[in-house]
C-alpha positions in Angstrom: -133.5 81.8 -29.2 -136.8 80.2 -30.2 -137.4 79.8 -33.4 -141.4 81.0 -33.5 -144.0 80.7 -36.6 -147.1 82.9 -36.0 -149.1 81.3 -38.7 -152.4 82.9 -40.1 -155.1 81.3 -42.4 -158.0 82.9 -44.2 -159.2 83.1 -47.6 -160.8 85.9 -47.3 -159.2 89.2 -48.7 -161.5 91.4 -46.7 -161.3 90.4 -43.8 -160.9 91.6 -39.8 -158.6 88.9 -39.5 -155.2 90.6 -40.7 -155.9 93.3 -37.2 -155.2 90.3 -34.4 -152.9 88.2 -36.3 -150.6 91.0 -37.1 -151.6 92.1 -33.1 -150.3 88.8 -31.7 -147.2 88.5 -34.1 -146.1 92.2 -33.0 -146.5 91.0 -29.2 -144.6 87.9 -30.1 -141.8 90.2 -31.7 -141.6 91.4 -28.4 -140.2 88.4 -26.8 -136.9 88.3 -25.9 -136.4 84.4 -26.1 -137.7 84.5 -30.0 -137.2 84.7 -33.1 -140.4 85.4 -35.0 -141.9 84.7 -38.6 -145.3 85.5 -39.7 -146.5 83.1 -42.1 -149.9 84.4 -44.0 -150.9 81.5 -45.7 -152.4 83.2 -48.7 -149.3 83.9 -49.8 -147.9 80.3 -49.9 -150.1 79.2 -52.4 -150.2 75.4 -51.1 -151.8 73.1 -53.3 -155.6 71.6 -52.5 -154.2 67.8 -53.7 -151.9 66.3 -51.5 -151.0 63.3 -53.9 -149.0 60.7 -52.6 -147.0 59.3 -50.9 -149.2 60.7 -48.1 -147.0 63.4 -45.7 -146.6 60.6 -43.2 -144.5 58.5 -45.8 -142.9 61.3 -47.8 -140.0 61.8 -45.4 -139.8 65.6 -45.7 -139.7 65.2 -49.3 -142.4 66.8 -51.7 -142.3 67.5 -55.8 -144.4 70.7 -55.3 -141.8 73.2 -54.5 -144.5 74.9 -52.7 -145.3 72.8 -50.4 -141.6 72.1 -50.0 -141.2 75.7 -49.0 -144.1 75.5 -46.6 -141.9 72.1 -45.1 -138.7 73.9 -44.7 -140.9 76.9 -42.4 -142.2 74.3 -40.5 -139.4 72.4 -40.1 -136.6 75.0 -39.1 -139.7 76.1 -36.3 -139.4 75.4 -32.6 -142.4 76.8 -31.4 -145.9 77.7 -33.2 -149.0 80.4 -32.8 -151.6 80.1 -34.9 -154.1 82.4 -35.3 -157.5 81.4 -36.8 -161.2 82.2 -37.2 -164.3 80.4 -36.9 -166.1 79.4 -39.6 -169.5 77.9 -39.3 -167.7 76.3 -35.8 -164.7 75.1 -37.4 -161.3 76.7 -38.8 -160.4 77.2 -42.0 -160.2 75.4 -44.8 -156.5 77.0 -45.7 -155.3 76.0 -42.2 -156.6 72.2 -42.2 -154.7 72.0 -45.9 -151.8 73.6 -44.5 -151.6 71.5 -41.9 -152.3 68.1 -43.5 -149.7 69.0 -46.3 -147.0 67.8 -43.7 -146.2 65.5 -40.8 -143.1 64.9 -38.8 -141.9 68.8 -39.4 -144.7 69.2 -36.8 -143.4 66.6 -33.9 -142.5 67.3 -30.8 -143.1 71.1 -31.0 -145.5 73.2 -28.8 -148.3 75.5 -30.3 -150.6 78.1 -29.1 -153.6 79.1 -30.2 -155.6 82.9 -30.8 -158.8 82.4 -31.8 -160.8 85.4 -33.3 -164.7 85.7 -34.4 -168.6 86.4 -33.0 -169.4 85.7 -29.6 -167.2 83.1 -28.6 -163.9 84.6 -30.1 -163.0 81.1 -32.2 -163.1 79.1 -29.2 -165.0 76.1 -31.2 -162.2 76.2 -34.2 -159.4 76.3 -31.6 -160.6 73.2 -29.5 -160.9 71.2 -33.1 -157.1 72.3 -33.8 -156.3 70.2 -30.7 -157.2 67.4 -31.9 -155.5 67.3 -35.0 -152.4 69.1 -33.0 -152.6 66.1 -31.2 -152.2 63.7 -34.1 -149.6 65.6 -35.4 -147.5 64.6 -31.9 -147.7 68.2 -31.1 -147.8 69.6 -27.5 -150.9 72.3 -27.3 -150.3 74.3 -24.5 -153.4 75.0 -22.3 -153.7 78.6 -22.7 -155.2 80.7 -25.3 -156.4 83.5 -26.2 -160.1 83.9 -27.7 -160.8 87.7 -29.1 -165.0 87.9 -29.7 -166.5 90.4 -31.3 -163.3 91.0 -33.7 -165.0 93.8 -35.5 -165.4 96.1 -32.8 -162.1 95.0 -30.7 -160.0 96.6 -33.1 -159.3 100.4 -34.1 -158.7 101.4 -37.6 -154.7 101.3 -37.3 -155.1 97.7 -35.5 -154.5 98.5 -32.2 -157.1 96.7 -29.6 -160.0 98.8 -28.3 -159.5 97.2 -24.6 -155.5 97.4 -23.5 -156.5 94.8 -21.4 -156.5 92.0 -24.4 -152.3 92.5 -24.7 -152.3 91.1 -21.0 -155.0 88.3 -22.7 -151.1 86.6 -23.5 -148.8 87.0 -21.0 -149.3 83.6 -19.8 -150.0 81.9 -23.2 -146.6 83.3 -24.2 -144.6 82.3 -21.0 -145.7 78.4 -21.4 -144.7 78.8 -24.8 -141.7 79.6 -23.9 -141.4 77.0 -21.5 -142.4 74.5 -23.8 -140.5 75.4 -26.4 -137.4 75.5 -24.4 -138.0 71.8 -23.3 -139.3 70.2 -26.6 -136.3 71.9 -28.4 -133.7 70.7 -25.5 -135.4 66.8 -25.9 -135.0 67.2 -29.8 -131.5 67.9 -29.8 -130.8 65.1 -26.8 
């Protein structure tokens, strides 16, 4: 079983957001191969200051029992979706502190993104979080899945307007898969 973190960052409380991130971890629950967690990171409460040493010199070990909490989800992970917005074409400030707050509890593990928002669906915030998935020696598979026009693609009760958008990850999910499988199988070697 793969071990997957759908993780969600906003700050907003109101916010269309909570409709496709709870969509994509319910399709993830669906997947036979995984074990899924949804990580809202609201509810982590991760410190701003990230003190020192910096992540990349902590070795795994943090004073803020916070952000040690956040390090054990991320750690015991073999596989990652996140699901962001766009703001002002970039992501989150929640999701760049989340991720910065650690470093080798990201190696060597494959993540996929679902980017949400106006006309282009997030697709500006998701290409910056290849980058930095990149310098966390991440693997960023190709496909994702970009949902514009948030507001109107949900009903009330979260389902998507268009059935079409569940087939949106069929392919994200089965290099995912793959990946995971592969990067968890080199880990353990």
């Amino acid at each position: 079983m793969l071990k997957v973190k759908v993780i969600w960052g906003t700050h907003r409380d109101e916010t269309f957001g909570e409709k496709p991130a709870k969509f994509t971890a319910s399709l993830a629950e669906k997947q036979p191969e995984w074990e899924v967690e949804f990580l809202d990171l609201r509810t982590l409460a991760i410190p701003y200051e990230i003190g020192s040493p910096t992540p990349s010199q902590a070795k795994e070990q943090y004073a803020d029992p916070a952000v040690s909490t956040w390090s054990q989800k991320v750690k015991e992970a073999d596989a990652f979706i996140i699901v962001t917005t766009e703001y002002n074409h970039g992501y989150p400030a929640i999701l760049k502190n989340a991720l910065d707050h650690l470093y080798s509890e990201w190696h060597r593990k494959p993540v996929m993104f679902v980017g949400y928002g106006a006309e282009m669906g997030g697709a500006r915030a998701v290409e910056q979080l290849r980058q930095v998935a990149v310098e966390l020696h991440m693997a960023s598979i190709r496909d994702a899945v970009y949902i514009p026009w948030v507001w109107q693609a949900f009903n009330e009760d979260g389902t998507p307007v268009n059935e079409e958008l569940a087939g949106k990850f069929e392919n994200a999910f089965q290099d995912l898969t793959w990946w995971g499988n592969a990067l968890k199988q080199a880990r353990t070697a």
